[in-house]
C-alpha positions in Angstrom: 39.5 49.4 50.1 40.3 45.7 48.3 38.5 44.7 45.4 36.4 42.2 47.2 35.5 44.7 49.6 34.3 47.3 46.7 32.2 44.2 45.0 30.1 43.3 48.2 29.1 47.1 49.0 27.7 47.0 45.3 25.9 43.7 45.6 24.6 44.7 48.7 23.4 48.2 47.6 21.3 46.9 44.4 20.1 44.1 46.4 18.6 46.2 48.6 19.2 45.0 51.5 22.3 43.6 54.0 22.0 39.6 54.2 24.6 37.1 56.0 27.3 36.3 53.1 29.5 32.9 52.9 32.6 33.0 52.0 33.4 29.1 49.9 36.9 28.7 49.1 37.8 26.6 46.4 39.7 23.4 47.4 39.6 23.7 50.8 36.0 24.3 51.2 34.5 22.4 47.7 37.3 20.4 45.4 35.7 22.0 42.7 34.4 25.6 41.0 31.3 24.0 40.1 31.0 22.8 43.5 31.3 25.7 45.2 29.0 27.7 42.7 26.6 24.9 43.2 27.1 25.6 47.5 26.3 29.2 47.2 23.8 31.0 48.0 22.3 34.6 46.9 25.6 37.4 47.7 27.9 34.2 48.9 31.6 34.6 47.3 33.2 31.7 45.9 37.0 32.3 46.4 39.6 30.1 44.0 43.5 29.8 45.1 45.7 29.7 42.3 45.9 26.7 40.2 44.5 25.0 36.9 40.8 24.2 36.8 39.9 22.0 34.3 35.9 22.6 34.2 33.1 23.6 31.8 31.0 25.6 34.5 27.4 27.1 35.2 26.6 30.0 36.9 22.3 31.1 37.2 22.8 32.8 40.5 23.9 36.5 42.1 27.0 35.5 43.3 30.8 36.6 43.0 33.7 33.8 41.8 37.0 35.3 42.4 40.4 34.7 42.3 42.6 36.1 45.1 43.0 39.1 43.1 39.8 40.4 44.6 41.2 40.4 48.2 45.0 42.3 47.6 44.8 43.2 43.4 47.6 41.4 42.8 47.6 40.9 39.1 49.7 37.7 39.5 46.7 36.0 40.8 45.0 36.4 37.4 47.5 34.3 35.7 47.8 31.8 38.2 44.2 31.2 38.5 43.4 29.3 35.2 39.7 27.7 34.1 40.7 26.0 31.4 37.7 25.0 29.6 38.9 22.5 27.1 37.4 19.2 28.3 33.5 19.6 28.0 31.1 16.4 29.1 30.1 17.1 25.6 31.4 18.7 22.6 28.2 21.2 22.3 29.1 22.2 25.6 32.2 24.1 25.4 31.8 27.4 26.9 34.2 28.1 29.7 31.8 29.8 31.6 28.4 29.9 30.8 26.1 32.5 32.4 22.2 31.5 32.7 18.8 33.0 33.5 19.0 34.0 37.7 22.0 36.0 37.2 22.5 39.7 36.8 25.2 42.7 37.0 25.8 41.5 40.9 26.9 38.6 39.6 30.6 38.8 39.0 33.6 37.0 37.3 36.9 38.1 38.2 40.3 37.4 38.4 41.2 34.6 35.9 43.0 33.4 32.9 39.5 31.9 31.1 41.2 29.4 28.2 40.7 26.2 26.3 36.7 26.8 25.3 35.0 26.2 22.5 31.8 27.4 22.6 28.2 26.1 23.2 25.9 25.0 20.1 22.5 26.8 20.0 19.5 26.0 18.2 16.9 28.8 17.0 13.9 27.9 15.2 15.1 24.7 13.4 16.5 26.3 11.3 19.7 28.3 12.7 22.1 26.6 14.5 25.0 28.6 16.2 28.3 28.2 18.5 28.7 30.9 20.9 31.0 32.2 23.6 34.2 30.2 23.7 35.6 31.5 26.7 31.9 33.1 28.7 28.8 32.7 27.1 25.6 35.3 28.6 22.5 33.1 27.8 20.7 34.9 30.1 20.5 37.0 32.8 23.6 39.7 33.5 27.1 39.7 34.9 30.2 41.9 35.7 32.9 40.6 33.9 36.3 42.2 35.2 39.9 42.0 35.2 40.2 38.6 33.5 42.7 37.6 30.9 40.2 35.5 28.5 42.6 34.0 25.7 42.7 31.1 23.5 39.4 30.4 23.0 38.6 29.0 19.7 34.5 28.4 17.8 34.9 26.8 14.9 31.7 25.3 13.3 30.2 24.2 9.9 27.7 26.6 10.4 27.3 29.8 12.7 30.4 31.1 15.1 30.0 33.4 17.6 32.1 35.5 20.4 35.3 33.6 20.6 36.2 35.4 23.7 32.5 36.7 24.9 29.2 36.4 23.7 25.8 37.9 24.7 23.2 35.9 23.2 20.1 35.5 24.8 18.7 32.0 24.3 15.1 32.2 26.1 14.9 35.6 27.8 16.1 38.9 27.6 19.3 40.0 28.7 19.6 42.0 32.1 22.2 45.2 32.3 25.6 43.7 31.8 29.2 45.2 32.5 32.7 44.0 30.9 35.4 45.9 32.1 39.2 46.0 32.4 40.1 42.6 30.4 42.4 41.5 28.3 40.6 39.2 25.5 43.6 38.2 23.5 44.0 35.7 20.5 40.8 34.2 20.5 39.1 32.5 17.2 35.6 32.4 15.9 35.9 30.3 12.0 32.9 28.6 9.9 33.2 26.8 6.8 29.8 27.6 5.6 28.9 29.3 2.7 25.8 30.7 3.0 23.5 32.0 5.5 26.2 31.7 8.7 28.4 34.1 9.8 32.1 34.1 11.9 31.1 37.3 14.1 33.4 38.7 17.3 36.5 36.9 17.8 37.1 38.9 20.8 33.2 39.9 21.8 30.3 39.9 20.9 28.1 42.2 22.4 23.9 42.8 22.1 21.1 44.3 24.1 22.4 46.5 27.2 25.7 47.6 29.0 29.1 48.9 29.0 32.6 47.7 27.3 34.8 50.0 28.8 38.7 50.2 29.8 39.6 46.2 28.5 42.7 45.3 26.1 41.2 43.5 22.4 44.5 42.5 20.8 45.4 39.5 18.1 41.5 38.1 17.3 41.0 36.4 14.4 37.5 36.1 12.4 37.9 33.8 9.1 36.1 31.5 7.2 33.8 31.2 4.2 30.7 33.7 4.5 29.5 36.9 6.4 32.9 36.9 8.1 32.9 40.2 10.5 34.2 42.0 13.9 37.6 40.6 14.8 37.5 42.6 17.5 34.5 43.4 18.8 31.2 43.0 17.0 28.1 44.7 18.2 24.7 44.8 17.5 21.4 43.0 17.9 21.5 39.6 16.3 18.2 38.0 13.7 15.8 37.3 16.1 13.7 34.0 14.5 13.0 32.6 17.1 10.3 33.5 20.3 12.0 36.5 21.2 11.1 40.0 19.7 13.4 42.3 18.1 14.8 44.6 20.4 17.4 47.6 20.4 21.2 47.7 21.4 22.2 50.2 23.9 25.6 50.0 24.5 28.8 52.3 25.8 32.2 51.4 24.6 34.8 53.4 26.0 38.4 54.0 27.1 39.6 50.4 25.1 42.3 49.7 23.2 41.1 47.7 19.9 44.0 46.5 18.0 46.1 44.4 16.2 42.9 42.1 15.1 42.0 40.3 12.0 38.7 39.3 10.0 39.3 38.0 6.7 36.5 39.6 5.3 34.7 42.6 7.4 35.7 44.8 10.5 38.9 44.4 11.2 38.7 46.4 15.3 34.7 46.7 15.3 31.8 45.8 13.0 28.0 47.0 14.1 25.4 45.6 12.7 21.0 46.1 13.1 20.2 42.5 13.3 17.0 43.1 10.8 15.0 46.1 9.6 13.2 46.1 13.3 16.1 46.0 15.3 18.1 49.2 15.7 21.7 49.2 17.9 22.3 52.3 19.6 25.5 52.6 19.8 28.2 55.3 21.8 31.8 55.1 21.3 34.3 57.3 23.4 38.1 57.7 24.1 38.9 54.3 21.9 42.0 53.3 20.3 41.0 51.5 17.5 44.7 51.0 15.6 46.5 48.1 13.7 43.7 45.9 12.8 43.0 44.7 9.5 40.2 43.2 7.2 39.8 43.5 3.5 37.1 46.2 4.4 35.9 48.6 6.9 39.5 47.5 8.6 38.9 50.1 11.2 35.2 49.8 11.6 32.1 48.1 9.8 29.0 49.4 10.1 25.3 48.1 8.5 22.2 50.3 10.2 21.6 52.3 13.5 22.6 55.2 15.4 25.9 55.4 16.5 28.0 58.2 18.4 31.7 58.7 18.0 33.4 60.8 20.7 37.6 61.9 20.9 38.1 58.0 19.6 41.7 57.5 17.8 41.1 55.2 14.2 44.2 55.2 12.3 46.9 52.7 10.8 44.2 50.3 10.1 45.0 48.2 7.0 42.2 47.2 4.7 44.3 45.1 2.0 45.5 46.2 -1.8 45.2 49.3 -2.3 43.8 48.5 -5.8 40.3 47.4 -4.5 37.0 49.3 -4.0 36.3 48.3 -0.8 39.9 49.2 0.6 38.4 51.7 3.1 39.0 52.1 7.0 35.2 52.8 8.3 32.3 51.3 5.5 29.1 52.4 5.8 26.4 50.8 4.4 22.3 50.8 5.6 20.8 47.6 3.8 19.4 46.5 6.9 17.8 50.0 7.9 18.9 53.6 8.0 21.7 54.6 9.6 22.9 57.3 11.5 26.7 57.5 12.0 27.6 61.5 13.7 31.3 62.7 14.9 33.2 65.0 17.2 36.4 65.2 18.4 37.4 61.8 16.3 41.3 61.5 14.5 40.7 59.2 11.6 43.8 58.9 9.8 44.6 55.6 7.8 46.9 55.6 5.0 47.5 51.8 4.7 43.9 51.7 3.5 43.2 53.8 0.2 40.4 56.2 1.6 38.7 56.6 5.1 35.4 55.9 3.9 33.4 53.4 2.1 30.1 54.5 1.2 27.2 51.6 0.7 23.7 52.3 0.0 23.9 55.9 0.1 25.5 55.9 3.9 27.1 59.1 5.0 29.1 60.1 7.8 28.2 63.2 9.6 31.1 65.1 11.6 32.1 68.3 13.0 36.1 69.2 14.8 37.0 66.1 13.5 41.0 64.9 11.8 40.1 63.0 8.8 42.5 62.1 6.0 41.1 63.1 2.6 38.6 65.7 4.5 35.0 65.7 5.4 32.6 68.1 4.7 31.6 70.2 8.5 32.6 72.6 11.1 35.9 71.8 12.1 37.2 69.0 10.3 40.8 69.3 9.5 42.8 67.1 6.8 46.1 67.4 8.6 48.5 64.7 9.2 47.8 64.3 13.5 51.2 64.3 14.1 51.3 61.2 17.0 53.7 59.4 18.4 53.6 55.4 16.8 56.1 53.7 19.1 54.5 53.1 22.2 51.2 51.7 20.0 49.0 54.0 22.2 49.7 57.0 19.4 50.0 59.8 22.3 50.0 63.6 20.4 53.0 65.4 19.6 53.7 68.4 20.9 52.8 70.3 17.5 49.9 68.0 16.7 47.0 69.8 14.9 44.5 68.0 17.2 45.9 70.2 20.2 43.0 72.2 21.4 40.8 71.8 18.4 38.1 70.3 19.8 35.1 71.0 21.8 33.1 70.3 24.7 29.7 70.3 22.5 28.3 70.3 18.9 25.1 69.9 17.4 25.9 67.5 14.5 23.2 66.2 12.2 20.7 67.9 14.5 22.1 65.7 17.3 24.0 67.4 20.4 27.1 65.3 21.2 28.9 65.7 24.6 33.2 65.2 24.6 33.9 63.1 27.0 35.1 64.6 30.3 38.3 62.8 30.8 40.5 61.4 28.5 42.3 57.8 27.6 43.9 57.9 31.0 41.6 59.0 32.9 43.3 62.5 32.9 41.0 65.5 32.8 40.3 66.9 29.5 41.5 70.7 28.9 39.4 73.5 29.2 40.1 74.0 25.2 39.4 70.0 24.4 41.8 68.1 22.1 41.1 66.0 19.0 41.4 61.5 19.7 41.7 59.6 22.2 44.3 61.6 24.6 45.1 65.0 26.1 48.2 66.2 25.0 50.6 65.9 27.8 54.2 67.7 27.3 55.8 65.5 30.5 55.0 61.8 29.0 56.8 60.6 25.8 56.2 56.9 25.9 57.2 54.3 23.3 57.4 50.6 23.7 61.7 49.8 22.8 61.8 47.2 19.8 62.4 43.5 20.6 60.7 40.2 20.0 61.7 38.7 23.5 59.0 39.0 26.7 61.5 40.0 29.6 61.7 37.7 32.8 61.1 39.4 35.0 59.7 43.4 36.4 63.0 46.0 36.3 63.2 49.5 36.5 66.1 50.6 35.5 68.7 54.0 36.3 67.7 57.1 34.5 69.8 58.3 31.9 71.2 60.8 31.8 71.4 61.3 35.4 72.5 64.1 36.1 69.8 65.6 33.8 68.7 69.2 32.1 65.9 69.5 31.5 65.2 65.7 29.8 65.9 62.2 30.8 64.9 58.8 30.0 63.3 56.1 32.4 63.4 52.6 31.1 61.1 49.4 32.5 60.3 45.6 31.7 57.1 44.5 32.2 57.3 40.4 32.5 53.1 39.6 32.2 49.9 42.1 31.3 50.0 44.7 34.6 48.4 47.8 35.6 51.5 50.1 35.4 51.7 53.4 37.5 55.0 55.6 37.0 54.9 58.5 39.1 57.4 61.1 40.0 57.9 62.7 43.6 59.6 65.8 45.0 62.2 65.7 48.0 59.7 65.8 50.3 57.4 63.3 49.1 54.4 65.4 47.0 53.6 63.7 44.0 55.0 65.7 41.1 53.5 63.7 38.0 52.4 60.6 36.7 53.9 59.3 33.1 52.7 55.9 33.0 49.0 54.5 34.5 47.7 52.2 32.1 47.4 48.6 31.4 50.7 47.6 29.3 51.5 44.1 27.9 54.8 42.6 28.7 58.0 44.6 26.9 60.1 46.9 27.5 59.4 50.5 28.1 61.1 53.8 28.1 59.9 56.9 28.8 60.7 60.7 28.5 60.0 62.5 31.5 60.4 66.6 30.9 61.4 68.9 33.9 61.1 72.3 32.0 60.1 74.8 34.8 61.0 72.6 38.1 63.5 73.7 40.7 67.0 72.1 40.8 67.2 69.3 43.1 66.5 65.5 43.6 63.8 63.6 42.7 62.7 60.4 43.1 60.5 58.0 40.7 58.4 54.8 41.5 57.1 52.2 39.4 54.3 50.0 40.7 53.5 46.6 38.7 51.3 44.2 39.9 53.3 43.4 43.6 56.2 44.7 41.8 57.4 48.4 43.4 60.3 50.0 43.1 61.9 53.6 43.8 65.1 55.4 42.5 66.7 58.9 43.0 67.3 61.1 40.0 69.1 64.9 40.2 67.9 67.7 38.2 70.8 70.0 37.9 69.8 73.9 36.2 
């Protein structure tokens, strides 16, 4: 069943009820988004061909805008389909997309390349002013945002900056249930060059109130600035409510993303969370993340001021907080100046030599942890001070065969008086073990993947011979990737049974290789498959014993 097919079954099952859908194509039906967003009606989809869209639009209606990924998932579409945002009627109007009161989860963004916005000014009580959501802004309401490539999106203000790539900020009511899933929110900016009372907060997300970040790519953000500058990544929690609204808790999953290679030139590097005051408290539940490269001059890995938060078989490690020489050099710091805090483990590696301990304790913060890796220890049942033993090439830090995390986890643990549940399948989706392992990922002896070293983004999609081929029991499978593709590498028998899968991810453009091990399969020929986008191809391989 096609994407577009999967979306109306949902909208039509939490409507309620079966109603006569439109389907507006955008030109041939309206010469405009807008247009046709304006020409919908409740459960209408509003279909855009390829092409650049220069537009600043509104959305305050449960509908679905879609690119043509929706009807074959052809990941071309996405980059083909562009809303560039970066001619706004008016400068204080520079959100891409801009999601209002009317909307909910049914309503759905997908299939774009969401570019060029700068963010819409906000006023609360007089006295804060903010810029928020570059490339979508959530005023109001809820959406499903999915499978979009939201990039260059830069806020930069005097005073407040929010959500370079995403922001959820409620402007006159509270948020409905909102989903972001299986993006890529790449080198966007949020900057101010205020010096008190502002802050420069998510320059990939920002994310409050209630719903799911799950499965999306947060790579090259960049907060900077003067003051409170925090969560290059992602920054989570429920923002200073002066205004009409009351304050009210974060409940949010994040799980199965890859946070990395972002930069905030003061705080949270991958992810800060933060209580907006001593009445709000985020909630907070973090599973099967790779939270790796980023950097901040503290809490490079993550930051964390007040509330509960959950950390479940996540991978934090080669996150760089600066000279070593400072006190503040820390991967994860703790502090609860806004409230208490409550910050329990399992299953976690933490490992993060660039920075000069794991922890930075503030205001009498502790973590809490049990079968948990950490460099430098940790006091609990469990916890190991081991070097992890992964593998750094590919960037996705897969276990080696002789890591220490290799069935040291467990399913369950009371920790601080709390039971936390591991996470039932892993990184890729793969089933966990009946003994659990430590991170992120399963070990898996048949996939040895590392991205090949080069600076150059390859042309075009190639999968290349395997070498050596003939091959006992080891051989090597090299692929380019020419734009951001769901990649599936999968290995069949003679007669066509699926023997394996090495590869089914979300990859960035390079080049691959990767080790496939036949230890314990029969002689014979085999065949493998890469799928990219529209891009398939098949070659024959012979196992000799």
């Amino acid at each position: 069943m096609r994407t577009l097919a999967k979306i109306a079954v949902v909208v039509c099952f939490l409507a309620g009820s079966v109603t006569a859908q439109t389907l507006i194509r955008v030109p041939q039906d309206q010469p405009t988004i807008q247009a046709g967003i304006n020409a919908a009606n409740t459960g209408d989809t509003v279909l855009v061909s390829e092409g650049t869209y220069v537009e600043n639009i509104k959305i305050n209606k449960k509908i679905v805008l879609a690119s043509w990924f929706v009807r074959d998932d052809s990941i071309s579409h996405i980059s083909k389909t562009i809303i560039n945002g970066s001619l706004p009627a008016h400068a204080d109007s520079g959100s891409v997309i801009l999601i209002t009161k009317g909307a909910d989860s049914t309503t759905v963004v997908s299939g774009f390349t969401i570019t060029g916005g700068t963010g819409t000014r906000t006023v609360y009580d007089v006295s804060y002013t903010w810029k928020e959501g570059g490339g979508i802004l959530l005023h109001g309401g809820g959406a499903t945002i999915s499978h979009n490539v939201i990039t260059g999106n830069v806020v930069s203000t005097t005073y407040g900056s929010n959500g370079g790539g995403i922001a959820m900020f409620p402007r006159d009511t509270t948020l409905s249930y909102w989903i972001i899933e299986d993006n890529v929110i790449r080198e966007n900016e949020v900057f101010t060059s205020a010096f008190s009372t502002y802050a420069a907060q998510g320059a990939g997300a920002l994310l409050t109130e209630q719903g799911r970040f799950t499965t999306n790519v947060v790579t090259n953000n960049r907060s900077g600035g003067n003051v409170n500058v925090t969560g290059a990544g992602v920054y989570i929690g429920t923002p200073d409510r002066n205004w009409s609204l009351p304050d009210l808790s974060t409940n949010i999953v994040v799980a199965n993303n890859r946070i990395h290679s972002n930069e905030s030139t003061m705080w949270g590097g991958g992810i800060a969370m933060y209580a907006g005051s001593t009445v709000s408290r985020p909630n907070v539940t973090l599973l099967n993340n790779l939270i790796t490269r980023n950097s901040a001059t503290s809490g490079a890995g993550i930051h964390i001021n007040s509330g509960t938060y959950a950390l479940m078989n996540n991978t934090v490690v080669h996150n760089d907080s600066g000279p070593s020489g400072t006190v503040s050099n820390r991967a994860i710091y703790l502090e609860q100046s806004r409230g208490p805090l409550s910050f329990r483990m399992l299953n976690n590696i933490i490992w993060n030599p660039e920075a000069l301990l794991e922890f930075y304790l503030a205001a009498g913060a502790v973590p809490t942890g049990n079968y948990n890796i950490i460099r430098n220890g940790l006091a609990g049942e469990g916890n190991i001070d081991a070097d992890p033993d992964l593998e750094p090439q590919s960037g996705y830090y897969y276990l080696r065969g002789a890591s220490p995390a290799r069935d040291a986890g467990v399913w369950s643990g009371s920790v601080g008086g709390i039971t936390l549940n591991a996470p039932s399948r892993d990184f890729r989706d793969s089933a966990r073990a009946e003994n659990p392992d430590m991170g992120a990922h399963e070990y898996d002896p048949l996939v040895n993947v590392k991205r090949l070293t080069t600076t150059a983004i390859p042309e075009n999609f190639a999968l290349d011979h395997n070498y050596p081929n003939p091959f006992n029991p080891r051989t090597k499978i090299r692929y380019q990737i020419s734009e951001v593709s769901k990649v599936r590498l999968t290995i069949y028998d003679v007669l066509g049974r699926e023997v394996t899968t090495l590869v089914n991810e979300k990859l960035n453009p390079g080049s691959y290789e990767v080790t496939w091990e036949a230890a314990g399969l029969p002689s014979g020929i085999y065949f493998y498959r890469l799928r990219a986008g529209e891009f398939v191809e098949t070659k024959k391989m012979l196992l000799l014993r």
